[in-house]
N, C-alpha and C positions, 0 to 999 in steps of 0.2 A: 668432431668430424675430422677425419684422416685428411693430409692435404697430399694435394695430387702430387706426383715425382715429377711431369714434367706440365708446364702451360700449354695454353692450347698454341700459342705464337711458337713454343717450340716444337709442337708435335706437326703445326702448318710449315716447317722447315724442312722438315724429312721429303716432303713432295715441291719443294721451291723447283722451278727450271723443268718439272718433268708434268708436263701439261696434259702429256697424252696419257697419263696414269688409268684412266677409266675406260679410253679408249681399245684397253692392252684386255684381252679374252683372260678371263681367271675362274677358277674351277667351280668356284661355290657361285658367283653369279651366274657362270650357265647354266649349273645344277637348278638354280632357281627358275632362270628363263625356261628350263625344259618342262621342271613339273608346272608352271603353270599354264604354257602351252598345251600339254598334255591333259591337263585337267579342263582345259576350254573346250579342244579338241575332242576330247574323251564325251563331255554332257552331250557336245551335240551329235556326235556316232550315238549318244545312246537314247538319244530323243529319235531321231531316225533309225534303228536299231528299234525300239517301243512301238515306234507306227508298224514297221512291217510283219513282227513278231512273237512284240511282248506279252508279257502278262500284267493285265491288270490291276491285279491284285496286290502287286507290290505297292502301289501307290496308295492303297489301304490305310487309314488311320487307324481303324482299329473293328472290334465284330461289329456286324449290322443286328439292331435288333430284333426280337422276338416277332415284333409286327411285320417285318418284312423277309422274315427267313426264308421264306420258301423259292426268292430270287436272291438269297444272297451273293452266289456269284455270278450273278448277272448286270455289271456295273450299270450298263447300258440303261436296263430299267429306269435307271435314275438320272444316269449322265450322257449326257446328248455331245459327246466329241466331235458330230458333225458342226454343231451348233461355234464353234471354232475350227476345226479344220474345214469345212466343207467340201470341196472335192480333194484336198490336199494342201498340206500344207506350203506356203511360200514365203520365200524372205518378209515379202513386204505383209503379208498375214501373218507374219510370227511380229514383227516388230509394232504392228497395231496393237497386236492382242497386250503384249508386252506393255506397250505405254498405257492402253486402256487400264490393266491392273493397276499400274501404280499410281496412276490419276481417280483412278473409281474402286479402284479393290476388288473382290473377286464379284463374279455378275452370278446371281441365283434364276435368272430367267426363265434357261434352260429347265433347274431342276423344277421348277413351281409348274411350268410347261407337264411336267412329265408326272407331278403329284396328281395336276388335275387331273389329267388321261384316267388316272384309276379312283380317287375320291370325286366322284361327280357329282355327288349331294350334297359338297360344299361351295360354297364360294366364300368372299371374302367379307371382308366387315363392314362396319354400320356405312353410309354412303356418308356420312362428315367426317372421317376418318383424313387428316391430312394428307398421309402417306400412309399406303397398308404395307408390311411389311414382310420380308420373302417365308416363304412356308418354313425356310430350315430356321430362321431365328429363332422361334418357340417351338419347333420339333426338332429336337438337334439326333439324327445318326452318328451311328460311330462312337457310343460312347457304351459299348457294351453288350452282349447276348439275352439279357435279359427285357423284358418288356422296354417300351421307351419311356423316357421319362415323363412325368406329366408339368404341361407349363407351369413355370415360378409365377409366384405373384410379381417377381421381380419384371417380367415379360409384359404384364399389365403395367404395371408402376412407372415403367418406363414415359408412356404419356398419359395416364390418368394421375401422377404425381406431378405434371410438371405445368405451372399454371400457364406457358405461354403455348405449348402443345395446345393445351386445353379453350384457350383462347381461340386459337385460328379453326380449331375445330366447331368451335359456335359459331364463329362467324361465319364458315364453310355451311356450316347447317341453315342459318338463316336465310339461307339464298335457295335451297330446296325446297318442293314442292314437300309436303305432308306425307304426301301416299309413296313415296322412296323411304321411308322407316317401317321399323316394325316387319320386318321380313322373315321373321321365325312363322312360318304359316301352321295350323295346325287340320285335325281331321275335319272334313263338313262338317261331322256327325256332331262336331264340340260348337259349344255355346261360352264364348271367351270376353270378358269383360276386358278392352281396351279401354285405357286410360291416355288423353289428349297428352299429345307432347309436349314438354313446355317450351316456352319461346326460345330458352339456352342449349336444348336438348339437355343429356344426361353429361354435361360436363364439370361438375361438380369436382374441382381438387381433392382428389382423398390416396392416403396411402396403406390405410386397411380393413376391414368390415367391422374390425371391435373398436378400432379407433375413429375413424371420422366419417365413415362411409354415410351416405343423408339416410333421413327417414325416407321409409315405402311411400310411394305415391299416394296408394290408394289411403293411409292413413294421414300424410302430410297437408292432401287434400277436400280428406274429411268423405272419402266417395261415396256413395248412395247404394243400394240393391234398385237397380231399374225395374224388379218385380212386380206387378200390381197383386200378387195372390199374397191373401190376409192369412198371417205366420206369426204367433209367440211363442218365440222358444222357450221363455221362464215358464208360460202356461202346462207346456209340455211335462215339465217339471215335477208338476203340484204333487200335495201328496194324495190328492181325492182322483187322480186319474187311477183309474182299475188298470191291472196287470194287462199284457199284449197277452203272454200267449206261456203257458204253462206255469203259471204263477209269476213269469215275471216281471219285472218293473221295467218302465219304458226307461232309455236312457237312449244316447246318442248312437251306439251301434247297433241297436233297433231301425234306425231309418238310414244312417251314415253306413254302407258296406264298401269294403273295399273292390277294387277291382280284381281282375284276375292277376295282374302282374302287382298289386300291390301295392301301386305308387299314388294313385289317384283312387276318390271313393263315386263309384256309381251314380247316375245321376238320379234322383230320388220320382218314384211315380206315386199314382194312385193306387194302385194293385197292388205295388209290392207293398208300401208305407205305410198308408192311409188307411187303405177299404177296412181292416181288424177293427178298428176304433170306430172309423166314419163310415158304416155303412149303407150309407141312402138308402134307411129304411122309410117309408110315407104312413106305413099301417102297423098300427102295435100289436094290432091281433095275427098279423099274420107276416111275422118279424124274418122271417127267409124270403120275404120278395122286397126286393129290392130295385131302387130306381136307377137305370142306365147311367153310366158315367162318362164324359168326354163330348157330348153331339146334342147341342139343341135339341134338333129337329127329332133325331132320338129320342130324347126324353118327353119331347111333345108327343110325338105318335105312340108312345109306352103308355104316357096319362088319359091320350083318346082313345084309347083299345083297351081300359081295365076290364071289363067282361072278359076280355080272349086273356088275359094276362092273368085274372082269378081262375077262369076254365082251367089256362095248361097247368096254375098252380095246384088245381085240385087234383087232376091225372095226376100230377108226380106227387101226391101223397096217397093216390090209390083208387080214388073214387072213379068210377068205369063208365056207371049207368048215367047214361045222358039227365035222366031225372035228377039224379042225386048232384050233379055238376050243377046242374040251374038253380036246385035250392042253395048250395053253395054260396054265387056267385051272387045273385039276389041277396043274401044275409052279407055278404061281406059288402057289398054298395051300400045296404040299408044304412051298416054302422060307418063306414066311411059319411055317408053327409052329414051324419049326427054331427060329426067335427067339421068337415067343409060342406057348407049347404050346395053349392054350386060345383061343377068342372070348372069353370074361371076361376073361381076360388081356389081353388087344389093349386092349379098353373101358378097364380100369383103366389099363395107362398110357397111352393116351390123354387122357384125360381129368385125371389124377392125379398126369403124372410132371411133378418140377421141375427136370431136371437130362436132358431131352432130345438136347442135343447130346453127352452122353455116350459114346455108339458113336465120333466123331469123334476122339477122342482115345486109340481104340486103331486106327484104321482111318487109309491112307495121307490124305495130306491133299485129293487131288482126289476121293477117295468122298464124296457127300454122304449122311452119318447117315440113319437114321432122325428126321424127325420126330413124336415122339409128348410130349405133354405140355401140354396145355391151361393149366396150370399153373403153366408160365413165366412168363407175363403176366397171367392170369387169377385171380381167388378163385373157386377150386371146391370146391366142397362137399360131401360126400355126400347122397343123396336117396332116401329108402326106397323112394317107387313109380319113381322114374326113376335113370339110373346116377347122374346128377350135375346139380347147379345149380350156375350160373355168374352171380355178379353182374354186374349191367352198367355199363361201365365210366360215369365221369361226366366228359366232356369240355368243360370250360370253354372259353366263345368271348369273352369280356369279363373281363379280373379288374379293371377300376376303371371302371365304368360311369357314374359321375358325371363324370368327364374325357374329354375329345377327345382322339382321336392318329393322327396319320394318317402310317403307315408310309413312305410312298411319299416323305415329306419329309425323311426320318433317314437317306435312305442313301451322302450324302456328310456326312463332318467338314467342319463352315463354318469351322471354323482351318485347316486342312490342305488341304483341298479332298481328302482321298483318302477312299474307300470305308470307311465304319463296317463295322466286323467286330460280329456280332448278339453277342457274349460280351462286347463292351465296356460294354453293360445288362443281358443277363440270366444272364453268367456259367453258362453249361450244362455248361461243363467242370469244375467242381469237384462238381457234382449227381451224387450218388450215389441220392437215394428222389424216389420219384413224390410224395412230399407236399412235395416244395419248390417256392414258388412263384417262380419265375424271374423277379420283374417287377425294374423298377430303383428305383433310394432317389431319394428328393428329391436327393442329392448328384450324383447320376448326371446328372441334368439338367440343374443349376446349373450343370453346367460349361458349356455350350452358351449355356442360358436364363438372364442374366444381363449386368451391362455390360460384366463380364470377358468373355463367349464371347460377346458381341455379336450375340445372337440373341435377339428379340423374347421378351416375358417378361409381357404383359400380361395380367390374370386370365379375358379373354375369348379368349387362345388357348387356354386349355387347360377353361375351364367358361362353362356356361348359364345364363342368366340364367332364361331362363322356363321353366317346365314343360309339357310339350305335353300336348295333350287326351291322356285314357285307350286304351290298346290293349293286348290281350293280350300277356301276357310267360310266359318261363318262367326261372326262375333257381332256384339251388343252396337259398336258404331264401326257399322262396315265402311268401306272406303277405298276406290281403286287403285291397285299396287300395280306398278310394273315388275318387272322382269328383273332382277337384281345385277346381273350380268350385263342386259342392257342398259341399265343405270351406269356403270363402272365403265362400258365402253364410251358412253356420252360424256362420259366427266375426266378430269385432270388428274390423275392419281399421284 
């Protein structure tokens, strides 16, 4: 290292005795004082200068996207400059707003104010949510023309990764009623199997769906089909079931259809499913009249009126003359009690028997039995003023309503590229009772949703982030929900 020419005790020499040295105006220090008075002076001419005339635009970070093009320059849209200046700006409101920034940072009030105005059929998250957090955190603008980005898991991870987040969020929860969760409402028309919350809610530390994310409720806690109607799917299976309908073999997209948009499959009836196979026939001889489906009392007054019911059967195969209708009608009763001596008899097993196909397995195999036997499928009952009551059955159209799933994108294997077979998830071939719930396990997914099955696995394919406004629902354990908004204005956020 070079050593210096003179010490510092000699260079503090040269100014000995002249004290006013600094006092004395010199070119390059006023040069300095000038540009940075100039530059003070200068921001705020042009912060006043901006109010009366500016363009907004400059202040731009960068394009707005695709979702919002259509007011791209229209700042306003978005940013509420009264929301700070208010009637205008004044010293003592410039130097508020100023400390507010640097104690609190920048305030999203405004913009979230101005999200709502146009997404109305959102709000915000679950009610244990500690702190919800501003709409631009996981929607960020400004970061290019193109569509907006979609949330990182990172945006999740933030407090479903962090166990002390996740802590005060349980404990926030435990102090709620019930009917404040669960606010993803769906259509009346659905039939939606809720699953109890648990005492911790959904707080569960996880930081990915292939890594540690829990098992499905409805499998963790082994859940039930609340159905009372009698269903084996392996039966369905067999190989002695005769073809549906052109030779072909019954399989699950026989009775499983999709909807029209694809996402969910139909909810399964008697007409469309059933009637081919089950056609509540009572008489072998005269195998196209058929016993009413869906109504007691129906099917009561159909079995008191077989004369009128043999008569219109006889017109619609042709016969005209009243004569030839009554001999009819008389041969088709004769042989009717040959098998039930009595009309009580008929009603009871109708109504009562379990084991209807019965007659087929002494009779040749192309005779089709008698169908009689409500039974089979149904819980019937006995009833003192009527023959019988029949519960109704409860057909589920959602078992995990808090998840997305849309059918329409599972039905090739993205390793194979070949066609998923529906029993590679819901296994119907080993289901012997109506109370099994056929959905698949978290493993079932993983294989697919993961870096192994290389298929997208983000928290936002498969859940929602906001709660939508309130609309009627109907589900398996109903229970009164308030107003989600109301919720959020009664609580601490």
């Amino acid at each position: 290292m070079a050593t210096p020419g003179r010490t510092q005790k000699q260079i503090a020499e040269r100014y000995k005795g002249n004290l006013g040295y600094y006092k004395r105006k010199h070119p390059w220090r006023v040069a300095r004082w000038c540009v940075s008075f100039l530059a003070i002076a200068g921001g705020v001419a042009g912060i006043i200068l901006f109010q009366k005339r500016g363009n907004e635009e400059f202040f731009s970070s960068g394009k707005i996207s695709s979702n919002h093009a259509t007011f791209a320059q229209d700042c306003a849209k978005c940013h509420d400059k009264g929301a700070v200046l208010g009637d205008g700006m004044t010293l003592t409101k410039f130097k508020s707003v100023v400390k507010d920034r640097f104690h609190r940072g920048i305030d999203f009030t405004a913009i979230d104010l101005k999200c709502e105005q146009c997404h109305k059929q959102h709000t915000l998250h679950e009610p244990n949510v500690v702190e919800n957090s501003s709409c631009s955190v996981c929607h960020q603008e400004h970061l290019g023309a193109a569509r907006m980005k979609p949330v990182a898991d990172l945006q999740c991870a933030s407090c479903h990764n962090n166990s002390g987040v996740m802590e005060a969020s349980a404990q926030k929860g435990a102090q709620l009623p019930p009917a404040a969760f669960h606010l993803r409402p769906h259509p009346a028309q659905q039939v939606v199997f809720e699953m109890p919350r648990p005492p911790r809610g959904y707080t569960q530390v996880l930081s990915s769906f292939a890594g540690d994310h829990p098992e499905f409720q409805l499998v963790r806690e082994k859940a039930r089909d609340p159905d009372v109607l009698r269903f084996n799917h392996q039966r369905h299976f067999a190989t002695d079931i005769p073809p549906v309908e052109k030779g072909r073999k019954l399989d699950c997209n026989y009775c499983h259809k999709a909807d029209p948009e694809g996402r969910f499959y139909q909810r399964i009836s008697f007409e469309a499913n059933c009637q081919a196979c089950h056609a509540l026939l009572f008489d072998k001889n005269n195998p196209q009249l058929h016993i009413p489906h869906g109504d007691v009392n129906l099917v009561r007054t159909f079995l008191r009126t077989l004369p009128a019911q043999y008569g219109d059967y006889a017109r619609s195969k042709g016969k005209t003359r009243d004569g030839d209708v009554q001999i009819f009608v008389a041969e088709q009763i004769r042989k009717l009690r040959e098998q039930f001596h009595t009309g009580e008899e008929l009603e009871r097993a109708v109504f009562f028997e379990k084991d209807p196909y019965r007659p087929q397995r002494q009779e040749a195999a192309a005779t089709k039995a008698n169908y009689t036997g409500c039974a089979l499928c149904h819980d019937v009952k006995p009833d003192r003023i009527a023959t019988a009551t029949l519960t109704k059955p409860v057909l589920v159209d959602r078992w995990m309503p808090q998840a997305k799933f849309n059918h329409a994108k599972h039905q090739v294997d993205p390793i194979t590229s070949e066609k998923l077979d529906c029993n590679r998830c819901h296994r119907a071939l080993v289901s012997h009772e109506t109370s099994d719930v056929l959905m698949p396990a978290r493993a079932d997914c993983v294989t697919c949703h993961s870096p192994k099955g290389k298929v997208v696995s983000e928290c936002i394919t498969c859940h929602g982030y906001h709660a939508p406004t309130q609309m009627a629902a109907t589900d398996v354990h109903a229970d009164a929900r308030g107003a989600f908004k109301q919720m959020l204005l009664g609580s601490n956020r």
